[in-house]
C-alpha positions in Angstrom: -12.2 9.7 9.4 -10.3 6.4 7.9 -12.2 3.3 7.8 -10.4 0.9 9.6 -11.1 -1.9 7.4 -9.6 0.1 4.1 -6.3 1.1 6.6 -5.8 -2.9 7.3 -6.2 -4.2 4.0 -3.2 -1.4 2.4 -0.8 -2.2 5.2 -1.9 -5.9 5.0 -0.7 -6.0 1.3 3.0 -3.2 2.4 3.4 -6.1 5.1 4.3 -8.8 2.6 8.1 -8.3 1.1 6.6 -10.3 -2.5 3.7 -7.7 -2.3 6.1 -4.8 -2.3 8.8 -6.1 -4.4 5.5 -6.1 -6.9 4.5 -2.8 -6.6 8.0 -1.6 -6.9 8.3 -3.4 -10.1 4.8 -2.0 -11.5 5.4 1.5 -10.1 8.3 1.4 -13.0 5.8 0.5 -15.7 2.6 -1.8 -16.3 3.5 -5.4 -16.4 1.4 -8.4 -16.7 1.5 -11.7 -14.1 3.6 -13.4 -16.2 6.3 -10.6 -16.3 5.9 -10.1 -12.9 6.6 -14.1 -12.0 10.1 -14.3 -14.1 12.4 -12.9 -11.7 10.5 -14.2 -8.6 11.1 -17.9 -7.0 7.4 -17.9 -6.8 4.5 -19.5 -9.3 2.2 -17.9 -11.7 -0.4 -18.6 -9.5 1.0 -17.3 -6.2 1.9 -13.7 -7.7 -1.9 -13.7 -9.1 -2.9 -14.3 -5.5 -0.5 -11.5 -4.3 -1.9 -9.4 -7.0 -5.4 -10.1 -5.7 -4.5 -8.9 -2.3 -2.9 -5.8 -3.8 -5.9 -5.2 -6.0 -8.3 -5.8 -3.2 -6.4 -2.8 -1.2 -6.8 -0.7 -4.0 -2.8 -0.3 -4.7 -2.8 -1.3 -8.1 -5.6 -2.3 -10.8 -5.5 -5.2 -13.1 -6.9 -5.5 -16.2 -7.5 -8.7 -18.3 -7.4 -8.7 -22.1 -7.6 -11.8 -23.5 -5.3 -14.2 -21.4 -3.1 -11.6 -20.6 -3.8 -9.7 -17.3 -2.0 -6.5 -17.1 -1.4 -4.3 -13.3 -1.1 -0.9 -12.7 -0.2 1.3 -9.9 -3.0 3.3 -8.3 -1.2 5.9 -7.0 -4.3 7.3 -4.9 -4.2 3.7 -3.4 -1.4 4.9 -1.0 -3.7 7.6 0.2 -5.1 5.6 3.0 -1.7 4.9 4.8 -0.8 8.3 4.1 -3.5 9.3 6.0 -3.2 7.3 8.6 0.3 8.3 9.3 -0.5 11.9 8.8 -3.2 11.4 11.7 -0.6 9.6 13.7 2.3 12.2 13.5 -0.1 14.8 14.2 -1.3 13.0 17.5 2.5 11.9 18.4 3.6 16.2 17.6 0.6 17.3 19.7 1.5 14.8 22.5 5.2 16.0 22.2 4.5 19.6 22.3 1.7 19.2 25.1 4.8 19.4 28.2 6.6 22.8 26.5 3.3 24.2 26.6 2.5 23.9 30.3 6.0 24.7 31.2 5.7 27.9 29.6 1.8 28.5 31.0 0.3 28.2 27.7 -1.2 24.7 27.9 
């Protein structure tokens, strides 16, 4: 069973456009906050916030070394919302299938 709480904070961090525009980038290869804030019409310190978020959701992991903090893709990190639609589909498919069933007697 999914924790809610670990469900909300993934699609939480998907819901923003910044968030995912991220963890497209990083999917590609590492980057560090500063890499990450070039091409954005955000600041330094907004991306770190956004990176909290997506840290905190368990979507990517960030390192420091030195000043520099580098982010990652956890690709297990999309497991949750994976899950969570694979449980939804299969309630939706049973629902679906449920009136064919009992048409035919096999309910």
């Amino acid at each position: 069973m999914l924790k809610h709480a670990a469900v909300d904070r993934v699609f939480r961090a998907l819901g923003d456009p910044t968030r995912r525009s991220i963890l497209e980038r990083i999917s590609r290869r590492p980057a560090s906050a500063s890499e990450l804030v070039r091409p954005m019409r955000v600041t330094l310190a907004a991306v770190v916030q956004h990176l909290q978020v997506l840290e905190a959701s368990g979507l990517i992991r960030t390192e420091k070394v030195g000043r520099v903090r580098s982010c990652r893709v956890r690709p297990e990190g999309l497991e949750v919302a994976e899950r969570w639609i694979a449980q939804r589909r299969a309630a939706w498919s049973e629902r679906f299938d449920r009136p064919g069933r009992i048409l035919e007697g096999r309910s």
